[in-house]
Backbone bond lengths (Angstrom), bond angles and torsions (degrees), N, CA, C in turn:
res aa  C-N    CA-C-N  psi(-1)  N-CA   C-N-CA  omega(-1)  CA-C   N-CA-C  phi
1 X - - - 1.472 - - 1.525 109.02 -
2 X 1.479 133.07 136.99 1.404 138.88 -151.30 1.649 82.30 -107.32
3 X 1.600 117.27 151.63 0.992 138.52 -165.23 1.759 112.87 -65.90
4 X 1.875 104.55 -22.94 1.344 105.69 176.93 1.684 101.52 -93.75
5 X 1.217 131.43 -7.19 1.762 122.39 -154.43 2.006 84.68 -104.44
6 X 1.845 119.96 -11.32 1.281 132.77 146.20 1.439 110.08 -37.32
7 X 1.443 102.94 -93.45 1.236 121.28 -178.18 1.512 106.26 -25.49
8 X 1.292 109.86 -76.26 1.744 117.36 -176.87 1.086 108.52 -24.62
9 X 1.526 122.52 -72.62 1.128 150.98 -169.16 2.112 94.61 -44.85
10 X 1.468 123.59 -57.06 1.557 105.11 -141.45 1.560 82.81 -130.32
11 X 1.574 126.53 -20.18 1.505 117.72 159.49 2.077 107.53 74.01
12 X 1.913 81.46 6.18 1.484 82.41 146.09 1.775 114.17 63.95
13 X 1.514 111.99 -160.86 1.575 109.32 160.11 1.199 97.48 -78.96
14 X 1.107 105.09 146.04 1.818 117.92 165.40 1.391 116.35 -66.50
15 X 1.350 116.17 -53.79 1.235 130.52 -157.20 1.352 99.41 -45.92
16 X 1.249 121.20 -61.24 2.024 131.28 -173.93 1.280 107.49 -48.21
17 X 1.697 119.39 -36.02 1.477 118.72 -176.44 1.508 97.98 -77.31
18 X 1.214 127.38 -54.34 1.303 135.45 -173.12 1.653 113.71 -44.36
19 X 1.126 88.28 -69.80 1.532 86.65 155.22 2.043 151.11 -21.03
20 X 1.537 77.77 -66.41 1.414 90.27 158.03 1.936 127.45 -54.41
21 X 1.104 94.45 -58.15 1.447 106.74 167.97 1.719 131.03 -52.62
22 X 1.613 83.52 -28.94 1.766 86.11 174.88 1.481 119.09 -105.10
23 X 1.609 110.45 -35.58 1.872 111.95 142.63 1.119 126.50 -4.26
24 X 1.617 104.48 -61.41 1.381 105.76 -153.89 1.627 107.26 -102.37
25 X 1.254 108.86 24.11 1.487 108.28 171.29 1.344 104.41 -117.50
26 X 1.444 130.46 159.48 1.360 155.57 -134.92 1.765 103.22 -133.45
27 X 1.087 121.36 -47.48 1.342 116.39 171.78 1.454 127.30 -85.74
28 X 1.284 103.64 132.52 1.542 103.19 165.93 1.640 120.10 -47.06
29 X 1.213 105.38 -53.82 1.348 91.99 -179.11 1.432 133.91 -93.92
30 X 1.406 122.56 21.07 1.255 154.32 170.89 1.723 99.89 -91.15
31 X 0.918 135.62 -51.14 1.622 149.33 179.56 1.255 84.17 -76.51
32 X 1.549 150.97 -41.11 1.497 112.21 -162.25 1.400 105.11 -102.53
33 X 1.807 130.81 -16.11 1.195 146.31 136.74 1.408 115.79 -19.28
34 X 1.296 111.55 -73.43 1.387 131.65 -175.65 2.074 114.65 -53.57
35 X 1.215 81.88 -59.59 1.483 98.20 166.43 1.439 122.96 -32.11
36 X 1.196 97.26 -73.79 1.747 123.08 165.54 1.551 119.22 -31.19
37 X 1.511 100.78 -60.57 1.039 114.15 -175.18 1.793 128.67 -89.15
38 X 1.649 96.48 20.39 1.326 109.47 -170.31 1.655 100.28 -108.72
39 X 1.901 89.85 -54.06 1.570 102.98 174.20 1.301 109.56 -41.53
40 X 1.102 117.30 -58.28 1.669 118.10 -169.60 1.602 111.46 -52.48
41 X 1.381 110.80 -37.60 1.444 118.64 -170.65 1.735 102.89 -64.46
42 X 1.593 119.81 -56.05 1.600 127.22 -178.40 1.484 90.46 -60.62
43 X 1.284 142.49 -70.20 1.472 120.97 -157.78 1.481 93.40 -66.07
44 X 1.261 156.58 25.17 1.701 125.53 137.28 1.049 91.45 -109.59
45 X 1.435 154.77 -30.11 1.220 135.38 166.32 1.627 130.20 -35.81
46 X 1.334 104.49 -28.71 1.259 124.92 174.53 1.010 127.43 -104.04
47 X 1.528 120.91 -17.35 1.380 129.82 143.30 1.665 125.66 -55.69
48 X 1.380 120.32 -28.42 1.140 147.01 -168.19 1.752 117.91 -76.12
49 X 1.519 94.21 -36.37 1.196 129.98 177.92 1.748 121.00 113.25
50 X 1.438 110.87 5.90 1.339 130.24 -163.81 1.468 102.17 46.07
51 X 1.881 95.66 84.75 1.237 90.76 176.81 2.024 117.72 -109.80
52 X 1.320 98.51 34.03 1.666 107.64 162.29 1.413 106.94 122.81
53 X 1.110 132.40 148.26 1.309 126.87 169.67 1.487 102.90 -90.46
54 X 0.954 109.53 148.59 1.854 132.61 -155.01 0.944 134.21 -157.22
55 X 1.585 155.01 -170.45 0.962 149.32 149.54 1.456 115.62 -97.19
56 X 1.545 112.32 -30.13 1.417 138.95 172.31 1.890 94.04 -62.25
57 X 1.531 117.60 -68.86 1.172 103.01 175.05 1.449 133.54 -51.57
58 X 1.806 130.19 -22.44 1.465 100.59 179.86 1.030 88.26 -105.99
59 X 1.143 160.80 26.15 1.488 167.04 154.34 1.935 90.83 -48.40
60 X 1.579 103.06 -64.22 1.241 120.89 -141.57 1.543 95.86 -84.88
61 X 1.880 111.12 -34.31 2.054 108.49 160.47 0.727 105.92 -54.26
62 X 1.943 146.40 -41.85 1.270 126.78 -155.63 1.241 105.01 -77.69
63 X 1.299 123.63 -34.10 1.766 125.65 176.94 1.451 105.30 -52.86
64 X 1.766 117.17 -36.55 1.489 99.26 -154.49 2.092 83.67 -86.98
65 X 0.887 128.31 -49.55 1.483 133.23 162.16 1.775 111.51 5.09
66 X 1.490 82.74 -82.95 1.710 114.78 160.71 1.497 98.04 -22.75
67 X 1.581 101.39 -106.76 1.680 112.69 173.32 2.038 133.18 -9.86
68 X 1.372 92.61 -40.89 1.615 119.21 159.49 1.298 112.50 -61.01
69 X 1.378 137.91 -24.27 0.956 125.98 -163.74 2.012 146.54 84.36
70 X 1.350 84.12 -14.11 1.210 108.41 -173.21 1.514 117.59 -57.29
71 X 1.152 129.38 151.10 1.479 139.32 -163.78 1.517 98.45 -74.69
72 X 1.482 134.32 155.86 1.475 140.63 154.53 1.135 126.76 -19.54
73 X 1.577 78.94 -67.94 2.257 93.84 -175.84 1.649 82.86 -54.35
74 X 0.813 134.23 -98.58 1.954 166.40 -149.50 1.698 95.76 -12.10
75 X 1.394 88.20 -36.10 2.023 107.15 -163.63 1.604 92.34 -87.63
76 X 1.569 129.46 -58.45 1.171 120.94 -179.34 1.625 121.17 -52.64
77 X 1.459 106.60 -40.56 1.565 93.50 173.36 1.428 122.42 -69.37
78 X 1.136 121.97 -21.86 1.867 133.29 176.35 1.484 83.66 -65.69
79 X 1.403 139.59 -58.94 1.685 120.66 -163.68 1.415 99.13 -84.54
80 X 1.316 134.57 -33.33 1.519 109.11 -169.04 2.111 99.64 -72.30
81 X 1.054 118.92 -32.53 1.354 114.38 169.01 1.573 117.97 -54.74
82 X 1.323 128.77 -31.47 1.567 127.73 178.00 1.507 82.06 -99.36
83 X 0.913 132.93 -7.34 1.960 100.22 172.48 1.557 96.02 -92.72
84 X 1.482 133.08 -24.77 1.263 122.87 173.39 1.416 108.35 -75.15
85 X 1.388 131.99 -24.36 1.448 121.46 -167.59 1.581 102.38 -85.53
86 X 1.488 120.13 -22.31 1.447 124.11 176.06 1.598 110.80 -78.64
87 X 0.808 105.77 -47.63 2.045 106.81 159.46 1.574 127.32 -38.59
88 X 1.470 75.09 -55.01 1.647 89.09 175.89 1.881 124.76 -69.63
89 X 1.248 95.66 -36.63 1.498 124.34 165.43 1.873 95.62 -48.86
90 X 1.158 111.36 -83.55 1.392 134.50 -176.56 1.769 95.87 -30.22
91 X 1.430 106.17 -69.97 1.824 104.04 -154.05 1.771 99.92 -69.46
92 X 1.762 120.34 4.77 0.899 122.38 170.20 1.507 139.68 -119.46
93 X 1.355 85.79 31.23 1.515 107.29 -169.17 1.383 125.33 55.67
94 X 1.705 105.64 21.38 1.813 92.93 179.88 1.108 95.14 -102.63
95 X 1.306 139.87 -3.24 1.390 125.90 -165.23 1.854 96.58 -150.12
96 X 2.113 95.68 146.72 1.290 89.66 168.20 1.197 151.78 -81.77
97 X 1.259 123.66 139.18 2.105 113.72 -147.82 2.217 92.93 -60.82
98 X 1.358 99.69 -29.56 1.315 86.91 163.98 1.472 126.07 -36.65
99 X 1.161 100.34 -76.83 2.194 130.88 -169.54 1.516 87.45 -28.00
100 X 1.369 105.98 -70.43 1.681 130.00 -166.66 1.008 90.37 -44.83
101 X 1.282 149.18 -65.28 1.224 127.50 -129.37 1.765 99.44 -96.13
102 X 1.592 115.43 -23.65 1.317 121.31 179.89 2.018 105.23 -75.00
103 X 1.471 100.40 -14.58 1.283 84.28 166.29 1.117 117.10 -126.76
104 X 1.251 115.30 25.68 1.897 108.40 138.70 0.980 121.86 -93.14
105 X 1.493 126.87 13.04 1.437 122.74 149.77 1.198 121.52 -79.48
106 X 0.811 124.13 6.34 2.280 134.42 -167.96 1.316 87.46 -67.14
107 X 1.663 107.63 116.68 1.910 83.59 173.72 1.817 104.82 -82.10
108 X 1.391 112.88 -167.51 1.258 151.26 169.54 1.160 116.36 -66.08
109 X 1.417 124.67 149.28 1.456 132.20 176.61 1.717 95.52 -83.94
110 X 1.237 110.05 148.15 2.173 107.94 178.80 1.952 82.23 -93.92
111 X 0.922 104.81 134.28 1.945 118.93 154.63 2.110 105.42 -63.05
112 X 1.413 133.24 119.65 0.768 136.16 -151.67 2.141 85.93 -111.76
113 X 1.294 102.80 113.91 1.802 101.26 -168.48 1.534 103.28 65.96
114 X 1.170 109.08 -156.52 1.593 141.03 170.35 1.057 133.77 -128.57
115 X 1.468 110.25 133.36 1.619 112.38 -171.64 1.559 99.39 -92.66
116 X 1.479 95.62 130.19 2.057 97.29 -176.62 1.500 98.13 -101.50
117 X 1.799 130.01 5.76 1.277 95.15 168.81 1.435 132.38 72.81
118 X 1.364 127.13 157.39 1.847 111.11 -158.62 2.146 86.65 -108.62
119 X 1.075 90.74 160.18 1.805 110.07 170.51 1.040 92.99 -145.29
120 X 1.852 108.84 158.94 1.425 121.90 127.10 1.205 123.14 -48.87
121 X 1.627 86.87 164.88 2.074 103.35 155.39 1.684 98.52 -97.16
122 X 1.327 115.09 174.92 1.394 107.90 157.81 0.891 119.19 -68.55
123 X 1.567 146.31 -50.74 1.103 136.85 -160.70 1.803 104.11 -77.65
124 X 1.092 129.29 -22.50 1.515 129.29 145.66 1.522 119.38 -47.54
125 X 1.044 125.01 -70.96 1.418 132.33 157.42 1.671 126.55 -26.47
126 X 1.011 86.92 -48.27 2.277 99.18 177.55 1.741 73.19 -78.22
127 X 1.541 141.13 -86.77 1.194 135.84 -150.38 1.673 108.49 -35.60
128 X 1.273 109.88 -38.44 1.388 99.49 -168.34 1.851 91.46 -88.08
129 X 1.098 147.19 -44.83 1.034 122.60 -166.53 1.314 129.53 -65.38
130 X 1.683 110.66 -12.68 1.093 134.59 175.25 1.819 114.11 -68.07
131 X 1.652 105.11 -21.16 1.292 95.13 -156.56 1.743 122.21 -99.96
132 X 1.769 105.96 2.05 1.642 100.98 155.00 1.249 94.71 -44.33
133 X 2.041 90.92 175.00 1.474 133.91 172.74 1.424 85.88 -94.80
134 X 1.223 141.45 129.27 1.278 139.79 174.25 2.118 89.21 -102.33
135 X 0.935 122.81 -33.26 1.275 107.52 180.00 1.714 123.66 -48.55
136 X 1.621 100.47 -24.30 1.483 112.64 -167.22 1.586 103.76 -105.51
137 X 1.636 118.88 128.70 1.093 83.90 165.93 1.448 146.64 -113.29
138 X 1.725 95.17 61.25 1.461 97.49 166.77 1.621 97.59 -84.04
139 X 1.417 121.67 -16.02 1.946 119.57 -146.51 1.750 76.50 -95.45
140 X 1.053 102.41 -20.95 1.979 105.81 -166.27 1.589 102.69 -69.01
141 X 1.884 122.54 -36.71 1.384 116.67 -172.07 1.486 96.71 -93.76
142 X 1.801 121.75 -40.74 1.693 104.46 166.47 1.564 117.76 -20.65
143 X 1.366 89.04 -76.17 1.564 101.89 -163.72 1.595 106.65 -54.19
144 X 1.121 154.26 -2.00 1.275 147.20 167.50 1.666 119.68 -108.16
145 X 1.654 97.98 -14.92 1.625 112.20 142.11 1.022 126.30 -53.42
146 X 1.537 111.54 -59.54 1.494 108.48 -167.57 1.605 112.58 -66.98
147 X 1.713 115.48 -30.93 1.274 137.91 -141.68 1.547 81.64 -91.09
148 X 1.260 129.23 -39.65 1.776 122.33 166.66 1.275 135.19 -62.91
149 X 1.450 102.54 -5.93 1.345 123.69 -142.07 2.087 78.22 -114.98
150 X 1.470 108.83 -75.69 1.202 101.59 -166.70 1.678 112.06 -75.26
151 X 1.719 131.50 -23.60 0.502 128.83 170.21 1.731 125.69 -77.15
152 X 0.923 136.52 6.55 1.329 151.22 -176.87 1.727 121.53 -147.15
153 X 1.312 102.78 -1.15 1.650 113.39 -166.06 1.819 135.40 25.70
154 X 1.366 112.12 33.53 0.988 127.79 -169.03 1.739 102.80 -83.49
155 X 1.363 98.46 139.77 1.804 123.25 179.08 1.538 87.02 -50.62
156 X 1.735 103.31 159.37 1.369 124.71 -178.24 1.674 100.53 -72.00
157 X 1.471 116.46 -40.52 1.773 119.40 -178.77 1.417 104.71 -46.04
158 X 1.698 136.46 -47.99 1.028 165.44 -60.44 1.770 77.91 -150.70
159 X 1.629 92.22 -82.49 1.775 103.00 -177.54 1.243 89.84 -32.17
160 X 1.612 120.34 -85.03 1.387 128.38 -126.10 1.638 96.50 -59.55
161 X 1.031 105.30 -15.63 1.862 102.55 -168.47 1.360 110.79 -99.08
162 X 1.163 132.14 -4.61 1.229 151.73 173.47 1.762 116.18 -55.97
163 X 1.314 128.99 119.49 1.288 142.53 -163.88 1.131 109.29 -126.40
164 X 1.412 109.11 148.53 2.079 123.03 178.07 2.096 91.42 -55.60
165 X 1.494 96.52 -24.11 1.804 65.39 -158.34 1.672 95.94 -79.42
166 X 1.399 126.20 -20.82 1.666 128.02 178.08 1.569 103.91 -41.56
167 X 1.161 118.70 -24.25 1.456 110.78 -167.39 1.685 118.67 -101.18
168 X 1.163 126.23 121.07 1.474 113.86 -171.94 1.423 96.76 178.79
169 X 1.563 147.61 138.24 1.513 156.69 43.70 1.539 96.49 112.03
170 X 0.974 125.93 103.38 1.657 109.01 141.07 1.531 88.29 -160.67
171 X 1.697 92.59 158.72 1.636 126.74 -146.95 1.392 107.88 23.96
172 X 1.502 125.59 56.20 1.456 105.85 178.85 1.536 133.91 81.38
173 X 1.330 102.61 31.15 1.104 99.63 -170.54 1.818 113.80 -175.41
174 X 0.975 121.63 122.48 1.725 119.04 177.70 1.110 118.32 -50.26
175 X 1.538 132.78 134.63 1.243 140.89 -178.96 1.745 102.63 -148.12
176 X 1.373 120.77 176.62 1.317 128.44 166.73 1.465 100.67 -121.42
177 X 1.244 117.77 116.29 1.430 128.87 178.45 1.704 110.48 -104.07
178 X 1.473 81.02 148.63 1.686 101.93 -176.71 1.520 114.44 55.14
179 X 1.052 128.17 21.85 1.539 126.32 135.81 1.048 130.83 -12.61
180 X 1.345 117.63 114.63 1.321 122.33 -164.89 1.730 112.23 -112.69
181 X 1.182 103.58 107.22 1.940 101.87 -160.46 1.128 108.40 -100.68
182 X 1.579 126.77 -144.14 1.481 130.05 179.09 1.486 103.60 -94.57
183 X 1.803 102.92 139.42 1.214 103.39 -165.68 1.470 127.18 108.10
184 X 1.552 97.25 -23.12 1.184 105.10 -158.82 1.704 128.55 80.42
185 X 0.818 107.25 19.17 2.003 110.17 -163.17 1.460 77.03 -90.96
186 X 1.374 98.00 152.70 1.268 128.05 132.02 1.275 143.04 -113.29
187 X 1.326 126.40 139.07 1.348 157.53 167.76 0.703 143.61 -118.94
188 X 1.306 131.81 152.64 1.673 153.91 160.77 1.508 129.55 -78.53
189 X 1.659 118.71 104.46 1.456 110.90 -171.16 1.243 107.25 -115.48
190 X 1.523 125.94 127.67 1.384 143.89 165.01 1.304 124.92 -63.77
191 X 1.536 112.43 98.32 1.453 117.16 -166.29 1.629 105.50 -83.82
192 X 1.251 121.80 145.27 1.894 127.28 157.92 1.768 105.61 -68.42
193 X 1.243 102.33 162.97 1.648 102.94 -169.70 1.717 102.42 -102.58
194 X 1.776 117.65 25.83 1.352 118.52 160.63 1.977 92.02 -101.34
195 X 0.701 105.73 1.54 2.313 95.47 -169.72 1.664 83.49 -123.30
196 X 1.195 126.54 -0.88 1.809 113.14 169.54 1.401 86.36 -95.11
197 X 1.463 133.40 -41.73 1.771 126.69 -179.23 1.482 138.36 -57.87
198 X 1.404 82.81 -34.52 1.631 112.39 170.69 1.938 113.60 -71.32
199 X 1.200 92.26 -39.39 1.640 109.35 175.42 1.396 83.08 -61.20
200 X 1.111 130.68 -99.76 1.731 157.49 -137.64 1.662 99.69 -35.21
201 X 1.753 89.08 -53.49 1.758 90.48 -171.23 1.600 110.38 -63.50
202 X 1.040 118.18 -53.10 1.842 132.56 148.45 1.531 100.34 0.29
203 X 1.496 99.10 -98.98 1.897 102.62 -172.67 1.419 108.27 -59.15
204 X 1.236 127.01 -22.46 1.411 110.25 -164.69 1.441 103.80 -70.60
205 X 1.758 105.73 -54.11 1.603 112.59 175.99 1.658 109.48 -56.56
206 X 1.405 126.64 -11.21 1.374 113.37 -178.62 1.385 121.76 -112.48
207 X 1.413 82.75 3.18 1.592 87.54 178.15 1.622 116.47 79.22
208 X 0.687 124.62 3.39 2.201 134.08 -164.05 1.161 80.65 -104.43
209 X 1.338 109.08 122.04 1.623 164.39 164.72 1.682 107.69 -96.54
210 X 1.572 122.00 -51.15 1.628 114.27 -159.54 1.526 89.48 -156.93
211 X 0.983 108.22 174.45 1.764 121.22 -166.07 1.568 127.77 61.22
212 X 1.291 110.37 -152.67 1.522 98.59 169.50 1.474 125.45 -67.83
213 X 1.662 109.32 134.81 1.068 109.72 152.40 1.256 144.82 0.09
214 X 2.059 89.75 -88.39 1.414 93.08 -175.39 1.582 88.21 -116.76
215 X 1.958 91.33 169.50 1.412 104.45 -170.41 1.885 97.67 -131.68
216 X 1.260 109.60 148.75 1.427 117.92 157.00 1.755 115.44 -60.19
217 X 1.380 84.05 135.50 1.858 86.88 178.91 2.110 106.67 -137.24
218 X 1.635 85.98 155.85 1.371 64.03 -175.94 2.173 87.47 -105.46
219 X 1.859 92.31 -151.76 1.400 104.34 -154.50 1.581 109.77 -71.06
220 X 1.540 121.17 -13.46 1.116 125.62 172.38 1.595 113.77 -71.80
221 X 0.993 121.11 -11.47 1.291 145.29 157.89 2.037 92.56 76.53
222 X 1.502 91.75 64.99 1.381 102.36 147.73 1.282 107.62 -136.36
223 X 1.731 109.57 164.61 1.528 132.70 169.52 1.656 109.90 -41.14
224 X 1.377 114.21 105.27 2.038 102.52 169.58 1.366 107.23 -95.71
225 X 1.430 116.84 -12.83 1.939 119.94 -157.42 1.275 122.01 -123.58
226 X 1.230 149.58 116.17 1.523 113.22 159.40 1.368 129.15 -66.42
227 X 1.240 113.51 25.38 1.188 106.63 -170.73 1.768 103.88 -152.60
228 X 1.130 124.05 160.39 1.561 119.78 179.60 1.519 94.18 -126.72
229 X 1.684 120.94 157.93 1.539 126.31 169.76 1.316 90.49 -96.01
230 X 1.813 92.85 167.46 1.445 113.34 165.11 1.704 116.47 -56.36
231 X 1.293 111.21 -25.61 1.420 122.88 -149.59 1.547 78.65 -81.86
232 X 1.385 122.82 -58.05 1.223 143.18 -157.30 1.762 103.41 -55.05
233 X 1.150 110.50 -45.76 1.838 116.96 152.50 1.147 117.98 -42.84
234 X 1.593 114.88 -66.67 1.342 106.72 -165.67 1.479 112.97 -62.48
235 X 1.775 122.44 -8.58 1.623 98.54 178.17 1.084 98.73 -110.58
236 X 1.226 130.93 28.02 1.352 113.50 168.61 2.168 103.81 -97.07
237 X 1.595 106.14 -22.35 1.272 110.79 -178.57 1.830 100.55 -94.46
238 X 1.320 122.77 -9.22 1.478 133.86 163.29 2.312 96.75 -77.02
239 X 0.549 110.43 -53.63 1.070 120.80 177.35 1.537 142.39 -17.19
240 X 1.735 90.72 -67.95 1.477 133.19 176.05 1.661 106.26 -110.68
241 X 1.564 111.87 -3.21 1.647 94.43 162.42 1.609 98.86 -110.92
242 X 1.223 118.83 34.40 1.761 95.57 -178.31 1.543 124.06 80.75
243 X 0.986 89.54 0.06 1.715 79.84 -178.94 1.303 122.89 116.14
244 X 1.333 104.58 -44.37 1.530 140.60 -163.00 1.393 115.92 -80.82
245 X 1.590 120.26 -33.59 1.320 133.74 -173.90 1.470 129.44 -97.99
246 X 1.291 100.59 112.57 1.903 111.65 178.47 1.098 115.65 -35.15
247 X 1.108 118.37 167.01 2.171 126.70 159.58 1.720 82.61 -80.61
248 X 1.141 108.86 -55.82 1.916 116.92 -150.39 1.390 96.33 -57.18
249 X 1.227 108.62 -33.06 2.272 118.65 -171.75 1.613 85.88 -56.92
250 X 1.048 140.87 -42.19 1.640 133.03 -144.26 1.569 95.66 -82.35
251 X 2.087 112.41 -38.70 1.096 105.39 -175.03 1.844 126.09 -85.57
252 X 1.299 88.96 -6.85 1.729 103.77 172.27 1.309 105.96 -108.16
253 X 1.595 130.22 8.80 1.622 121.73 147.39 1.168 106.46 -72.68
254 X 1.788 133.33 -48.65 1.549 124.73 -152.56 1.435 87.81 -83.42
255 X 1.587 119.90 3.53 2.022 90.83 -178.21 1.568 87.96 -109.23
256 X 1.358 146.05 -18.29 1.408 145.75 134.78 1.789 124.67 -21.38
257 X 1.398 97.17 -64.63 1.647 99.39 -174.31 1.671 118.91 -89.70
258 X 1.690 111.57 -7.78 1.183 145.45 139.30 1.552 126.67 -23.91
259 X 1.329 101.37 -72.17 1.405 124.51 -160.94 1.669 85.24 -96.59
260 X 0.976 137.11 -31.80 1.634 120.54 -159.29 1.865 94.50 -96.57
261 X 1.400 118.05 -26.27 1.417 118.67 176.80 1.060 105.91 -64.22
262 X 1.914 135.66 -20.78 1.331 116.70 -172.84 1.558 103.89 114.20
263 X 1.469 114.39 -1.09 1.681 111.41 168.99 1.836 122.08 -66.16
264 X 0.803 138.82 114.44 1.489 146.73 -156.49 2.343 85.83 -54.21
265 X 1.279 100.18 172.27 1.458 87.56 -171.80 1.223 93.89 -123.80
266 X 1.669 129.00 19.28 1.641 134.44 171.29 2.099 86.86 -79.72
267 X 1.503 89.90 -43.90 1.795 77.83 -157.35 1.232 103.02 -82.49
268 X 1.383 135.99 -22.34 1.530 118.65 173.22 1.839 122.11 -71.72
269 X 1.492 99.45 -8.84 1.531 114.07 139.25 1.071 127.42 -52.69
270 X 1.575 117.66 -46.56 1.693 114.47 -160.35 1.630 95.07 -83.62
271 X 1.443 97.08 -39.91 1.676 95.21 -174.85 1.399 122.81 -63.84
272 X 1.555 114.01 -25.41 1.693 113.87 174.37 1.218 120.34 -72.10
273 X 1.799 99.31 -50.55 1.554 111.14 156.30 2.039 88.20 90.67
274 X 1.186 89.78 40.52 1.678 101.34 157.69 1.123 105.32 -66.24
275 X 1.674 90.78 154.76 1.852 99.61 -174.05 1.344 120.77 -69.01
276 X 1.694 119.79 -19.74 1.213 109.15 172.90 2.108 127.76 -95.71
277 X 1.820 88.43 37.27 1.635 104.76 -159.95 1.958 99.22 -63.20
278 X 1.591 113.21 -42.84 1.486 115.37 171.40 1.332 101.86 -51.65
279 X 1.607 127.89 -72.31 1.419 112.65 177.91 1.655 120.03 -16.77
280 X 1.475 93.79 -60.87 1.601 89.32 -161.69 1.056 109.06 -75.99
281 X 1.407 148.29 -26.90 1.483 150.79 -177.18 1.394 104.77 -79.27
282 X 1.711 138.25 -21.63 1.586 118.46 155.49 1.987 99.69 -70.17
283 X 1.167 98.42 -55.91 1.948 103.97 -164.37 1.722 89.16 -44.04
284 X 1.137 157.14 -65.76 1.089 137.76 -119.09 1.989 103.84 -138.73
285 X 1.636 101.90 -1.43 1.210 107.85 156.26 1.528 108.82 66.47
286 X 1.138 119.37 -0.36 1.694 130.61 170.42 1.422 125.18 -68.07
287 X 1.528 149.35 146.49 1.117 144.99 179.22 1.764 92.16 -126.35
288 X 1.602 93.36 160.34 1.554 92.45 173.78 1.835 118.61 -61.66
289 X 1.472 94.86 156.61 1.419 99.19 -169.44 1.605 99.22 -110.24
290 X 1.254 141.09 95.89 1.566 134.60 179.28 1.356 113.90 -73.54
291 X 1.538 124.24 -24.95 1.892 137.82 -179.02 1.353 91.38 -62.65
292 X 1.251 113.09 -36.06 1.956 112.26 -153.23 1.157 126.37 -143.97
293 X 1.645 110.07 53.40 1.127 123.91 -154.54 1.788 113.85 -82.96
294 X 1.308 109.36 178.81 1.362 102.94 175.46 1.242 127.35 -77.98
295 X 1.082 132.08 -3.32 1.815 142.46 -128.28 1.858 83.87 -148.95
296 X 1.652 127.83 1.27 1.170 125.47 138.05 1.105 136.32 -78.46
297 X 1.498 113.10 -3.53 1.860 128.98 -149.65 1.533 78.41 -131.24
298 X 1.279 144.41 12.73 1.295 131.70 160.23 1.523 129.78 -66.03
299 X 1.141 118.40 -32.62 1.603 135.54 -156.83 1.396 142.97 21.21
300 X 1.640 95.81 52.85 0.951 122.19 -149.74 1.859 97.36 -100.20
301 X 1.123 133.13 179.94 1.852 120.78 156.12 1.390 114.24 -169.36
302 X 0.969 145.38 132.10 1.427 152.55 165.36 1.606 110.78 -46.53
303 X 1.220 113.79 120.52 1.497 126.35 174.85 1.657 91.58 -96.55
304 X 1.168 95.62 122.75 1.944 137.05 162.46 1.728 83.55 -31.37
């Protein structure tokens, strides 16, 4: 057996392969996607007996995938991650550019309909924004979490990465500029002047002038971080919905209470800044609208 048909065969330390694969990606949340969905792949690989990387083998994960239950998308990112780790394998001599290439043919699971995913109502939505302690101010940076969250619909990565300088004025009006989302895109999001209030009371009580936004705190309810995680979002919006409620639910309520207020559905595109937002801005010939944004068609408001 030749030292690479080894490799194939037992895939070696992981870590060096792992590596490679997550190196060479650009997004945070593509690397923690990827990640996820790699780990999972070596612990049945190794359950399996590591019996070779193949085409026969992810043929045979996607079945057990399948069997799991797991959603389309959920299953496609587990194979587009082993078709990147076999590439990567390949342009690095651990693997043969053959193998690779027989397993980037593995097709895809098809999504059977559409999954629509949980939303608010509005009057759910005002309920939850209503429901920090605004006296405290840990309930003081919640509430201008959530209020960014439904009022601007931006990913939980999104918050945590969010800076005094993202925020600033054009045609009259507050927005977060140059946002940097999944994918790497950038965008422009049109804030309402109840999620610029919610901000205000935030820094004012925290004192933050420049850097991030928001900060980790602990239970004495002072600042411990300059910085907050994504994870650290999602329980604060796990939190105040019961248990029950997504980070992602907050960003498919403002394109919910959005679209039903009368927001055109080119611009609650531009404002999410989905990957197919260029598509839609040649197909439909539209530019963002800042006078008439979506995140006005919310009807949502900050209680004093």
């Amino acid at each position: 057996m030749s030292d690479r048909t080894a490799i194939v065969t037992t895939f070696g330390s992981y870590q060096p392969v792992l590596s490679l694969v997550l190196d060479g990606l650009t997004s945070e949340h593509s690397r923690r996607a990827y990640g996820q969905a790699l780990n999972t792949f070596l612990a049945w690989y190794d359950r399996e007996g590591r019996p070779g990387l193949s085409k026969a083998t992810v043929q045979r994960y996607r079945a057990c995938l399948q069997s799991w239950g797991l959603a389309p998308a959920t299953i496609n990112l587990h194979l587009s991650a082993i078709r990147k780790l076999a590439q990567e394998g390949a342009d690095n001599g651990l693997v043969e550019q053959g193998m690779a290439n027989s397993i980037s043919r593995v097709k895809g699971v098809k999504a059977q309909g559409v999954r629509v995913g949980n939303w608010l109502t509005r009057e759910q939505a005002q309920a939850l924004l209503d429901t920090p302690d605004v006296t405290r101010l840990k309930g003081i940076r919640d509430r201008a979490i959530l209020a960014v969250m439904l009022g601007g619909g931006l990913r939980r990565s999104e918050v945590a990465a969010l800076t005094v300088d993202h925020v600033q004025q054009r045609e009259g009006r507050w927005v977060i500029v140059d946002l940097l989302g999944k994918g790497n895109r950038v965008r422009t999001v049109p804030m309402p002047s109840w999620t610029k209030a919610a901000m205000d009371s935030w820094t004012l009580a925290a004192r933050i002038t420049s850097g991030h936004v928001f900060r980790a705190m602990h239970k004495g309810d002072y600042i411990s971080s300059e910085t907050m995680t994504p994870q650290a979002v999602h329980d604060v919006v796990k939190t105040y919905g019961d248990g029950s409620l997504a980070a992602h639910d907050l960003r498919r309520t403002y394109a919910k209470l959005a679209h039903r207020g009368g927001a055109g559905l080119d611009q609650i595109q531009l404002s999410l800044g989905h990957a197919s937002i260029q598509t839609t801005e040649r197909y439909l010939g539209v530019t963002q609208n800042l006078t008439d944004a979506p995140c006005d068609h919310l009807g949502l408001k900050l209680e004093s």
